[in-house]
ZALO-972812 format. One line per 3 residues: number of its first residue (from 1); their letters; for each residue x, y, z of C-alpha. Coordinates in nm, 3 decimals, decimal comma, padded with zeros to 5 digits. Each point is the difference from the previous one (the first is absolute). Last residue first. Layout:
! residues N
NUM	A	X/Y/Z | ...
END
This chain:
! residues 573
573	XXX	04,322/00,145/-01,275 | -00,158/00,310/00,067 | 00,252/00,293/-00,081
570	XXX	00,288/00,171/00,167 | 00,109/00,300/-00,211 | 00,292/00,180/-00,086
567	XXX	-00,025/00,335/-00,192 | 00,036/00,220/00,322 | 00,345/-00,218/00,134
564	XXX	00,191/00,126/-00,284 | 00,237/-00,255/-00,073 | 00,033/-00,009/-00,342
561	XXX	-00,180/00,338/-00,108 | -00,268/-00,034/-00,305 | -00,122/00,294/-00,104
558	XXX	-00,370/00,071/00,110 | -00,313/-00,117/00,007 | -00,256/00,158/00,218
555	XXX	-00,148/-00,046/00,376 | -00,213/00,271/00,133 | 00,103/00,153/00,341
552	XXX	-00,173/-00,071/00,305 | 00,319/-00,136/00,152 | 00,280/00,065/-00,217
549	XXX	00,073/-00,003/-00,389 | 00,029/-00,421/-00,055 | 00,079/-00,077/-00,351
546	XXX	-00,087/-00,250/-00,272 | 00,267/-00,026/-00,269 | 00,127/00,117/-00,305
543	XXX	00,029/-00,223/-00,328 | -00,434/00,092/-00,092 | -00,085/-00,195/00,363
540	XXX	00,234/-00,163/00,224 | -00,065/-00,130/00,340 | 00,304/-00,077/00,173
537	XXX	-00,008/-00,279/00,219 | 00,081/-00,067/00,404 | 00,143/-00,369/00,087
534	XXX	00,352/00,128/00,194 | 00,112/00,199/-00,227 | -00,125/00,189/-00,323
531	XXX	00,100/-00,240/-00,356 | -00,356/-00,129/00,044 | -00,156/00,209/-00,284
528	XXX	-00,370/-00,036/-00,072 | -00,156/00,163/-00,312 | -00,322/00,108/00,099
525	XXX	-00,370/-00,172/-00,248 | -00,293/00,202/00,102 | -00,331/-00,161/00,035
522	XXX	-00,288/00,263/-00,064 | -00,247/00,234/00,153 | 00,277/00,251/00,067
519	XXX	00,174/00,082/00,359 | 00,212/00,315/-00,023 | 00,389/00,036/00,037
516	XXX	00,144/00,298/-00,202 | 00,195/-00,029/-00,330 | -00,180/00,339/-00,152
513	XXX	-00,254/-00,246/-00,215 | -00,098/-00,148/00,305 | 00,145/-00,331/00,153
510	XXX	-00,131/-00,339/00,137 | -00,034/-00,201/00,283 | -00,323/-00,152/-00,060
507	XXX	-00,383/-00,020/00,020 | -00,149/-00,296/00,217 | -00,139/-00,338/-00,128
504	XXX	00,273/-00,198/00,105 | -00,025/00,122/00,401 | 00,085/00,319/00,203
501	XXX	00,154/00,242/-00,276 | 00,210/-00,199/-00,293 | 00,333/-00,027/-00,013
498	XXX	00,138/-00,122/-00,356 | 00,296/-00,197/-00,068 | 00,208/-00,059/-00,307
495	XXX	00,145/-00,315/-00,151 | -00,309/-00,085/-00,232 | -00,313/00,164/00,121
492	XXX	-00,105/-00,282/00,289 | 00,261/00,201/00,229 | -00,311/00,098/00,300
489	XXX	00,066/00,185/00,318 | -00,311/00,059/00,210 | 00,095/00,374/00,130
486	XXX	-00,135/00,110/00,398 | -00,338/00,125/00,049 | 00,090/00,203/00,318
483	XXX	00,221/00,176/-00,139 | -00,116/00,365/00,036 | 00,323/00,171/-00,099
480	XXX	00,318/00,002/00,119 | 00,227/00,025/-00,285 | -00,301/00,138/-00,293
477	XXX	-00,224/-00,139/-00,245 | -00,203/00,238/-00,190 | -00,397/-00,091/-00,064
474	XXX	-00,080/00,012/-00,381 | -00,168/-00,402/00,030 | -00,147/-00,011/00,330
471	XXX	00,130/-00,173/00,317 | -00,155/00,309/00,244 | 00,146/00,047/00,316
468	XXX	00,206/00,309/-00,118 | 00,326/00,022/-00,171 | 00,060/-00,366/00,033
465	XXX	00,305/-00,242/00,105 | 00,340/-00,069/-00,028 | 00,141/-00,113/00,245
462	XXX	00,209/00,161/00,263 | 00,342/-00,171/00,106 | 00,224/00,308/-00,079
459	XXX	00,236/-00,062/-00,258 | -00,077/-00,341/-00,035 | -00,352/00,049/-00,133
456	XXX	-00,303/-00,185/00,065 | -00,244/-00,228/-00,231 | -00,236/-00,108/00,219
453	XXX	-00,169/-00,328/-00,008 | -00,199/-00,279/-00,237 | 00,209/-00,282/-00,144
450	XXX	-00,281/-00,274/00,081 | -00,265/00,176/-00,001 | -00,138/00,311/00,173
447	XXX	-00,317/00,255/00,022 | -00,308/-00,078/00,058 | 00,006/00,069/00,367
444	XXX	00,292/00,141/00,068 | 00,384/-00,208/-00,001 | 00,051/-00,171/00,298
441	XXX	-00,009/00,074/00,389 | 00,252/-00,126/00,259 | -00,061/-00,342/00,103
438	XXX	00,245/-00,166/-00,175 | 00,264/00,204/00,166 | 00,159/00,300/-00,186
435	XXX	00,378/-00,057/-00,168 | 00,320/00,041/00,276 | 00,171/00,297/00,046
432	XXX	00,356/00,013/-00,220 | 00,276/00,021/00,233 | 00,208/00,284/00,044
429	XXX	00,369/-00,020/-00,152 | -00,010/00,233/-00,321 | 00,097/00,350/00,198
426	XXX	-00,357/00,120/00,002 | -00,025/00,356/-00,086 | -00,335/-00,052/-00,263
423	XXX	-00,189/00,150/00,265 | -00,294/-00,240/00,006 | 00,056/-00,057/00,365
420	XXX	-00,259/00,276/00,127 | -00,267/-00,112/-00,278 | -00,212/-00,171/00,135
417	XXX	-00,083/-00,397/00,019 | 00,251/-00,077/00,303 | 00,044/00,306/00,132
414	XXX	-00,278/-00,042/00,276 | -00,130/-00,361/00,045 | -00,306/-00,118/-00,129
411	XXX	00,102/00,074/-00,349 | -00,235/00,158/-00,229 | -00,326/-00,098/-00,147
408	XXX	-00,029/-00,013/-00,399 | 00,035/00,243/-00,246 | 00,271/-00,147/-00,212
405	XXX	-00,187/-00,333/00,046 | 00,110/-00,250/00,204 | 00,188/-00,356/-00,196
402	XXX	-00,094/-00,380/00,024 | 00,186/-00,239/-00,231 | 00,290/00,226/00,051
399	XXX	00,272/00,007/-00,267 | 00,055/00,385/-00,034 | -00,147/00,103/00,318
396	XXX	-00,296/00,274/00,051 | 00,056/00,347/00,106 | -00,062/00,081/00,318
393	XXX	-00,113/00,376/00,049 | 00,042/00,196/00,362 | 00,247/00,289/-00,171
390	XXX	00,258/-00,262/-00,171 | -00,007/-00,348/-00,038 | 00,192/-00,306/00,135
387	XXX	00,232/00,162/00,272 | 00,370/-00,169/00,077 | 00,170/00,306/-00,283
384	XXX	00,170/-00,149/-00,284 | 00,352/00,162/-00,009 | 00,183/-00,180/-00,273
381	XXX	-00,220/-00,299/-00,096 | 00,104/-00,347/00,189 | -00,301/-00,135/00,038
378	XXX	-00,228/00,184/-00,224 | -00,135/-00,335/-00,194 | -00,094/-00,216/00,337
375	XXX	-00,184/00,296/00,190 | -00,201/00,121/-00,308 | -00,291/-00,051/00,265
372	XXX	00,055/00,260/00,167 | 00,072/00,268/-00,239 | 00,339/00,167/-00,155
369	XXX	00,188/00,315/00,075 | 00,239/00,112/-00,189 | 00,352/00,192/00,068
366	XXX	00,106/00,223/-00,243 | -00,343/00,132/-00,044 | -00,038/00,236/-00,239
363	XXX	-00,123/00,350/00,104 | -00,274/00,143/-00,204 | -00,261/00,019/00,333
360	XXX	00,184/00,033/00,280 | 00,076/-00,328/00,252 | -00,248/-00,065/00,190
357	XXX	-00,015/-00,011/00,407 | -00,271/-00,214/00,161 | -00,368/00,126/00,055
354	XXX	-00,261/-00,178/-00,237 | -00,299/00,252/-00,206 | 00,229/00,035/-00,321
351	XXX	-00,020/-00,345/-00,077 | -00,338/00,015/-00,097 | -00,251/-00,227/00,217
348	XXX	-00,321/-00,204/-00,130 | -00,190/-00,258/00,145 | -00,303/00,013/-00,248
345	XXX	-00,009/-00,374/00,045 | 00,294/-00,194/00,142 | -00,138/-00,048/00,348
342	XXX	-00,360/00,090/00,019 | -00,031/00,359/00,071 | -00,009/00,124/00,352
339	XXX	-00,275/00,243/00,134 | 00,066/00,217/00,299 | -00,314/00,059/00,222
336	XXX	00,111/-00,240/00,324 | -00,219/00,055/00,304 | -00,308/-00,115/-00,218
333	XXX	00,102/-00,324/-00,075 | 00,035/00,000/-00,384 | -00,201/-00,196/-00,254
330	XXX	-00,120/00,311/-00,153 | 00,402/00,120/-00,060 | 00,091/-00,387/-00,143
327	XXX	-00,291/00,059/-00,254 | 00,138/00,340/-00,100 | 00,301/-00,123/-00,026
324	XXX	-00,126/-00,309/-00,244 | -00,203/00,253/-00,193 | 00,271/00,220/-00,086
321	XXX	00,234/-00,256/-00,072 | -00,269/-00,210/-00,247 | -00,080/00,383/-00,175
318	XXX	00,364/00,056/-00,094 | 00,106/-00,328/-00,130 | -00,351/00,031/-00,204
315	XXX	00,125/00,265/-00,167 | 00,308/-00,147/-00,068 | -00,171/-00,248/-00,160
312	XXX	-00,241/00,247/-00,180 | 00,321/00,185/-00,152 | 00,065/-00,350/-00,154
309	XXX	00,345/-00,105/-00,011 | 00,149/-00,064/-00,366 | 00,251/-00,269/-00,124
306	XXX	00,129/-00,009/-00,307 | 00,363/00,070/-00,097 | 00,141/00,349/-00,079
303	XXX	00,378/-00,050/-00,041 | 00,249/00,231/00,265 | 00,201/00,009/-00,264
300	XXX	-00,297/00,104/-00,231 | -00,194/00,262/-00,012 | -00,374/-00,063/-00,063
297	XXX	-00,140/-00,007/-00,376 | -00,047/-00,380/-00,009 | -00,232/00,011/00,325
294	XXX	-00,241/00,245/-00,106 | 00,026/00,334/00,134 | -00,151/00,078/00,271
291	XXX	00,100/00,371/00,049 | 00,246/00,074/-00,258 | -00,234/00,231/-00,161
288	XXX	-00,080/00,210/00,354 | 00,409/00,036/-00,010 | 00,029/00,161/-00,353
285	XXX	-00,303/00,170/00,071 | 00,143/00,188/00,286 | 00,318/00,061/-00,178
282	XXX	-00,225/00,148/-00,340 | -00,168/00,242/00,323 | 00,352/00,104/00,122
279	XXX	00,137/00,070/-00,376 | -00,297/00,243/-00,101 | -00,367/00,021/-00,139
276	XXX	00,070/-00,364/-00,157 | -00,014/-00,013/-00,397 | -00,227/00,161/-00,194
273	XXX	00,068/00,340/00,031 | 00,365/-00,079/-00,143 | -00,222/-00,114/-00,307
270	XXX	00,148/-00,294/-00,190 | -00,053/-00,232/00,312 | 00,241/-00,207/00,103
267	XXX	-00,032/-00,002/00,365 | -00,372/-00,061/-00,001 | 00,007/-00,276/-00,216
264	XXX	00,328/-00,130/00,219 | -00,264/00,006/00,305 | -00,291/-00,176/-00,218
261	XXX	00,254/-00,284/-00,091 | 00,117/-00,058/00,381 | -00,380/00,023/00,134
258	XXX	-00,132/-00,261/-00,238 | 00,268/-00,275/00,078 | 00,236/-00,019/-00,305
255	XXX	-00,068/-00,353/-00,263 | -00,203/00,315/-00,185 | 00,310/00,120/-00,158
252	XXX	00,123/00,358/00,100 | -00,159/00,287/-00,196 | 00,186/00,134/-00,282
249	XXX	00,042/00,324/00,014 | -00,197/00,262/-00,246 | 00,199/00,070/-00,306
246	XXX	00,101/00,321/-00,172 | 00,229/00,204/00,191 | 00,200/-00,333/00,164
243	XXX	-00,002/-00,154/-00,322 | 00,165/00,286/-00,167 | 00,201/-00,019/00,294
240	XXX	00,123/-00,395/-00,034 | 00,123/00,071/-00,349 | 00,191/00,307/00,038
237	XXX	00,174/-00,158/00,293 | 00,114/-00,267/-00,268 | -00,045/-00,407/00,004
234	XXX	-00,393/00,035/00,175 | -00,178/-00,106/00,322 | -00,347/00,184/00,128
231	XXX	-00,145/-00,137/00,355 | 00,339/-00,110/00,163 | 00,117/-00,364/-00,041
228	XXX	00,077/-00,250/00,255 | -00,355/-00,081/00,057 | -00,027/00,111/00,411
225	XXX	00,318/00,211/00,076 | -00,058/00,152/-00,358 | -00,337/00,085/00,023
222	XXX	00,127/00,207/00,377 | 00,226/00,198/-00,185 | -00,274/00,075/-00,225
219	XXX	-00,197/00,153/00,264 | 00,301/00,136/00,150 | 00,065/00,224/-00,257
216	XXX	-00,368/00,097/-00,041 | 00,000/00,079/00,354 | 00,291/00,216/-00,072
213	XXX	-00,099/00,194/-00,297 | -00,337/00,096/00,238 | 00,219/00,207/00,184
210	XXX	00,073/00,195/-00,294 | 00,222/00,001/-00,333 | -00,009/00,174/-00,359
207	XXX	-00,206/00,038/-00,217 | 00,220/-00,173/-00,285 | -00,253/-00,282/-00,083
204	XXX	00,260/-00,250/00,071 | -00,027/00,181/00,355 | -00,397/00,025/00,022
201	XXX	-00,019/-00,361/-00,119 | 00,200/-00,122/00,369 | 00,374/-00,115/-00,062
198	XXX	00,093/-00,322/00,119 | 00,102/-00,186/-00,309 | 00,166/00,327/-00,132
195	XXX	00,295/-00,045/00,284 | 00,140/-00,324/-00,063 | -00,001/00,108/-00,396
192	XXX	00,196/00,300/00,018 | -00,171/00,329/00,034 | 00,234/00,344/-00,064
189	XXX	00,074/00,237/00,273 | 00,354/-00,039/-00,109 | 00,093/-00,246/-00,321
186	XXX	00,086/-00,302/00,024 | -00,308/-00,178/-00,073 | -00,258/00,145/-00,219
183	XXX	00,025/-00,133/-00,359 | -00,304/00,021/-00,225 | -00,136/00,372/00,152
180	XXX	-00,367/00,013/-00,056 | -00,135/00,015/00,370 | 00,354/00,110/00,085
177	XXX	-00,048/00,329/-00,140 | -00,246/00,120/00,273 | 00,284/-00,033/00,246
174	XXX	-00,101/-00,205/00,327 | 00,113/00,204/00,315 | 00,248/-00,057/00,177
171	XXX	00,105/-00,240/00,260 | 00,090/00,137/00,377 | -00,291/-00,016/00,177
168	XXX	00,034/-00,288/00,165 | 00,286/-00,205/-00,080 | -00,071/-00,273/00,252
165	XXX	-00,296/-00,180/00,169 | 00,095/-00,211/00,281 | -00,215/-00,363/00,106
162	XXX	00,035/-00,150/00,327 | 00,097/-00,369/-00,046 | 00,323/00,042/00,281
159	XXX	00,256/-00,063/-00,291 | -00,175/00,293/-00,185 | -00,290/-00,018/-00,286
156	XXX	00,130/00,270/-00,255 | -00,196/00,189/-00,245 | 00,197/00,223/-00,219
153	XXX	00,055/-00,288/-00,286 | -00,318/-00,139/00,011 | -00,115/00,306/-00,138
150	XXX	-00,139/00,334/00,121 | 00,139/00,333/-00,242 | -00,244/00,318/00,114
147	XXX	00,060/-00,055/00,377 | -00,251/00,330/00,066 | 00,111/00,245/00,307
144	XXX	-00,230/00,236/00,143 | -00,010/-00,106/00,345 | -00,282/-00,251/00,044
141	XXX	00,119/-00,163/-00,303 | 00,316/-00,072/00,134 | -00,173/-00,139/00,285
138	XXX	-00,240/-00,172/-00,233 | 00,278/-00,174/-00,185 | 00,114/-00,164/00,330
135	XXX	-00,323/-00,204/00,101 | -00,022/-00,047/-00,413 | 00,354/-00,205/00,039
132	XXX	-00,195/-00,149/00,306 | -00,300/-00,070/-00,251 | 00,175/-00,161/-00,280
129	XXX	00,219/-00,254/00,228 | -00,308/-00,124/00,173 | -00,214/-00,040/-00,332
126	XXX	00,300/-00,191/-00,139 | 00,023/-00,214/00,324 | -00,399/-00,074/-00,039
123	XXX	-00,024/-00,066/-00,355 | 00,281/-00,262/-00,010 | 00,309/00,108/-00,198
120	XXX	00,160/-00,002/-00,290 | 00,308/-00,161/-00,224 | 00,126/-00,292/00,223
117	XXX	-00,003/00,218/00,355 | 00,362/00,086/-00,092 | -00,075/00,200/-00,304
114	XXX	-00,299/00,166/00,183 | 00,264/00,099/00,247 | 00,270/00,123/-00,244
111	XXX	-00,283/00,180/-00,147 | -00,112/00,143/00,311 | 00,378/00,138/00,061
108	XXX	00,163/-00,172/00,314 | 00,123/00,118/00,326 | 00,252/00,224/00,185
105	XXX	-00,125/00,376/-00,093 | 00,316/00,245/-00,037 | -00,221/00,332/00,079
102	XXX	00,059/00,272/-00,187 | 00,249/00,265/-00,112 | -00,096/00,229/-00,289
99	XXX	00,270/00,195/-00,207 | -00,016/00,322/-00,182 | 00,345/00,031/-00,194
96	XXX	00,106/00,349/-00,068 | 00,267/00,098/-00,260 | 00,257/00,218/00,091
93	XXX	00,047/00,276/-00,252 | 00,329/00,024/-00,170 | 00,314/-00,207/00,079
90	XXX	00,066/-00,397/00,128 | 00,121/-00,151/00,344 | -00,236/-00,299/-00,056
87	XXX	-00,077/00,012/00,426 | -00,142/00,326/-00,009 | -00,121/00,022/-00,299
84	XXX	-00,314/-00,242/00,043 | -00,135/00,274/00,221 | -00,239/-00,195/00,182
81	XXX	-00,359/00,103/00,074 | -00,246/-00,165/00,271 | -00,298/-00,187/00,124
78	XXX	00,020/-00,258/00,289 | -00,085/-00,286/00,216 | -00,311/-00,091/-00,185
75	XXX	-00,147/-00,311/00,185 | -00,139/-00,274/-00,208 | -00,369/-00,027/00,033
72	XXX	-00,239/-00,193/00,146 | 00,137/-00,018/00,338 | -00,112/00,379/00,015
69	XXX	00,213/00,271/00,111 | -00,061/00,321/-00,181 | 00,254/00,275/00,030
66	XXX	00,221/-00,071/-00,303 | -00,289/-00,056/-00,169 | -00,143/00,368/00,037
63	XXX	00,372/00,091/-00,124 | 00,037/-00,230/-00,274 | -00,306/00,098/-00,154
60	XXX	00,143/00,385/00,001 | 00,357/-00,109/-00,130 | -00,157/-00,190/-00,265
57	XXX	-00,293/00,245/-00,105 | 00,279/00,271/-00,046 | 00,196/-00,192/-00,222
54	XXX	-00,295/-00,121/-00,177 | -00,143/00,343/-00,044 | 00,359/00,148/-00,111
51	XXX	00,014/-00,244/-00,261 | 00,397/-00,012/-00,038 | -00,006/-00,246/00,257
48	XXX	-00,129/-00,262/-00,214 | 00,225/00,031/-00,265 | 00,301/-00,028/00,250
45	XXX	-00,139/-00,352/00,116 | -00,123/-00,032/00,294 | 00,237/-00,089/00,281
42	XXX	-00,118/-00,265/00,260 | 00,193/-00,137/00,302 | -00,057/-00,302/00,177
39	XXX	00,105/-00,049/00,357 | 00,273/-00,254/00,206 | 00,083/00,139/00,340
36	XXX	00,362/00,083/-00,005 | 00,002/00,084/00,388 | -00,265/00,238/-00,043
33	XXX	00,186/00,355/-00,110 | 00,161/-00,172/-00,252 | -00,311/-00,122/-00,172
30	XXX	00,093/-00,280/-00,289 | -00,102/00,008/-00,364 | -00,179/-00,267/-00,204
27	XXX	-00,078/00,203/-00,334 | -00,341/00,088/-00,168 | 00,023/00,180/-00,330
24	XXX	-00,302/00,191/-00,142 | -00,355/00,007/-00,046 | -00,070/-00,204/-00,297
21	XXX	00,187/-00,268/00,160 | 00,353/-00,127/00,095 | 00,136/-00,233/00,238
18	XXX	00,251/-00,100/00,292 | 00,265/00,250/-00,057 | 00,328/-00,081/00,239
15	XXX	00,134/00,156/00,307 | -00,034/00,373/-00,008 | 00,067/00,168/00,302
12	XXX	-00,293/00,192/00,205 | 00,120/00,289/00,242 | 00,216/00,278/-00,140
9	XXX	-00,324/00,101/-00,200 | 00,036/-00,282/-00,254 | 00,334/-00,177/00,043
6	XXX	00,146/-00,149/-00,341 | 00,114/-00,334/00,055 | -00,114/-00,175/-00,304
3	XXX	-00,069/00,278/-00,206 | -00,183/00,352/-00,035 | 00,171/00,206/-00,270
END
């Protein structure tokens, strides 16, 4: 008899069962031989295993999973037997328990997020949850291995907003008798209600599953996320699969964007050949049909506002630095060949390109370092290092009327704008420098306003800045980065702030549907949290909060860590 404390394979103890499904039992158990490490453990039911294909199939699946690492999918640690005998001390034959040890996933179920989101979701999140789960579905597809059973139940979205699939490839099959059966739950291999609402036609049809099961699946997965309802509703399992076999699905309602309702169309096809060719080409059109999206169906939390910056502006950015160097080369004596650009235009420099020592990328600072001109609000901070900015880049003040952009000249004097005192080792009693002179260059031209600056980290003193030179909507925003532009920081949404590339028109700080840091043509609204010392915020997006991954890295949210000196931020006042 496996029990509460039973030990599977002399290495997993049973602490408590968590759930049941058609599938089996799942218990909480903890790993012995890894410090107690908390992992789920599945055994099918007895009826199951007495189908010798099943059984086979589930130790065979499990195996090809076990050595697939995607971040996609819950990790199988293990496949294995158990003598249930051996610890209930009885006679005759010992009878075998097949048990399957996975991945203890630290997050919340889909419905539980929909749930928490008020009921459903905005088009674009819901089309970024659908096609990472489909990101991990076509590795499992790749190999041979069908989910057969998706439902918000076995997709996960983890503290750190990646998304796991679990339970692949361990339901069975849908039995022909269910399509007529009037009672289904609680019984093995059987089809409860949560379960028939995501079934594809060809299983309530009782031929069985495929590939193309999945996308179905997640097709009306993905209805639900966006009406709160799946395509075909009934009060029995017998019910909802007669519909399933007979009725096309409904399409969304027309108040959907074009491109969301003709990519559920596709997903819900009645003919698996009419659906996507495969799970990585539905993911790519789950992420081409959240592209643009009206404003109303963008994630919120950071909140879509309104403000768009024409690619022709920046554009034209482009073309007037060009043009001025190139006039400032003709006008040249002849002994000196070497053009300048006009001060604050095109001036560009990534952090990486300074001297100065660094600490390495990942660590956390336990001693910060601050800028210049944040000379009155660090005073005092353990271990603030005497230099303003780190690798040859200022970084503007936070109460300046006049501040140098991140990618502006550097200090006259050696060591004084690079980064050889940035070393975070300070022992909390140097001096703060003192902010720019009034004659030290402003914002570019065009850019600015009256809270316009860099928004650097505490950790490490870079800003954050671009990918590449280019301040377009899809570009990546990294610690480092070009920053010339500088942010324009705006809090006319309510209490929240938005920073907004280079002046009030420009695109802004936003995220992607995988929690990374990208500009988008439109005001964002951050949460700003002034419980970090000394005057630096927390920006906090979706409960977690912005975070700083090392120079040249891309910035993403995270958990939240009091005190950890790579989600603090000094902003423009």
């Amino acid at each position: 008899m496996v029990e509460r404390g039973t030990v599977l394979g002399g290495r997993y103890a049973l602490v408590a069962e968590t759930g049941r499904d058609r599938a089996g039992v799942l218990w909480l158990a903890e790993d012995r031989e890894a410090a107690g490490l908390r992992v789920v453990v599945r055994l099918p039911h007895p009826e199951l295993l007495g189908d010798a294909t099943y059984a086979a199939g589930l130790r065979r699946e499990a195996g090809v999973l076990g050595a697939l690492d995607h971040p996609n999918l819950a990790r199988v640690h293990a496949v294995g037997e158990h003598e249930a005998a051996e610890e209930s001390g009885e006679d005759g034959p010992s009878p075998r328990v097949v048990y399957l040890v996975t991945e203890l996933v630290d997050g919340r179920r889909w419905d539980e997020v929909r749930r928490d989101d008020g009921g459903t979701l905005p088009a674009e999140r819901a089309l970024g949850l659908v096609a990472e789960a489909l990101d991990g579905i076509a590795a499992a597809h790749e190999r041979g291995i069908a989910h057969r059973g998706l439902t918000p139940s076995n997709l996960m979205l983890r503290a750190d907003g990646r998304v796991a699939v679990t339970d692949v490839g361990v339901a069975p099959a849908v039995p022909r008798a269910d399509r007529a059966a009037p009672a289904m739950t609680g019984h093995p291999g059987r089809v409860d209600l949560a379960t028939a609402r995501y079934l594809a036609p060809e299983q309530a049809e009782g031929r069985g599953s495929m590939p193309a099961s999945d996308l179905y699946a997640l097709g009306a997965v993905c209805h639900e996320l966006l009406t709160g309802a799946t395509p075909f509703t009934g009060s029995t399992p017998a019910e909802v699969m007669a519909r399933l076999a007979a009725e096309p699905a409904p399409p969304l309602p027309t108040t959907f964007p074009e491109p969301v309702r003709a990519f559920l169309a596709t997903a819900l096809a009645r003919r698996p050949e009419d659906r996507f060719p495969n799970a990585a080409a539905m993911a790519a059109a789950a992420r081409e049909a959240a592209v643009g999206l009206p404003r109303r169906h963008r994630q919120p939390g950071p909140v879509a506002r309104r403000r768009r910056m024409s690619l022709a502006m920046v554009a034209a950015l482009a073309i007037v630095a060009i043009t001025a160097a190139l006039v400032v080369y003709a006008a040249a004596p002849s002994g000196e060949p070497e053009a300048t650009a006009p001060e604050g235009v095109g001036a560009s420099a990534t952090a990486a390109d300074g001297g100065g020592e660094r600490e390495p990328d990942g660590e956390r600072s336990e001693l910060p370092s601050s800028t210049a001109s944040d000379a009155e609000e660090t005073t005092g901070l353990p271990g603030t290092p005497s230099s303003s900015a780190t690798d040859g880049e200022q970084s503007p003040g936070d109460g300046d009327d006049e501040r140098e952009p991140g990618g502006g000249e550097q200090s006259e004097e050696p060591g004084e704008g690079g980064g050889g005192a940035a070393s975070g080792g300070g022992n909390g009693e140097d001096e703060p420098t003192s902010p720019p002179d009034d004659g030290e260059p402003g914002p570019p031209s065009d850019c600015g306003g009256d809270r316009w600056g860099q928004i650097t980290s505490v950790a490490d003193g870079l800003p954050i800045g671009l990918a590449d030179e280019n301040a377009e909507p899809g570009s990546a925003l990294v610690m480092g980065g070009h920053s010339t532009y500088g942010w324009l920081r705006t809090d006319s949404y309510q209490d929240l702030d938005a920073f907004l590339v280079c002046d009030a028109d420009g695109p802004a700080l936003a995220l992607d549907t995988s929690s990374r840091a990208i500009l988008l043509p439109a005001e964002v609204g951050w949460e700003l949290d002034d419980s970090a010392p000394s005057g630096a915020h927390y920006l906090r997006a979706f409960d977690q909060c912005l975070t700083n991954n090392g120079a040249g890295q891309q910035l993403t949210l995270g958990t939240c860590v009091p005190g950890d000196a790579r989600q603090m931020w000094r902003l423009p006042a």
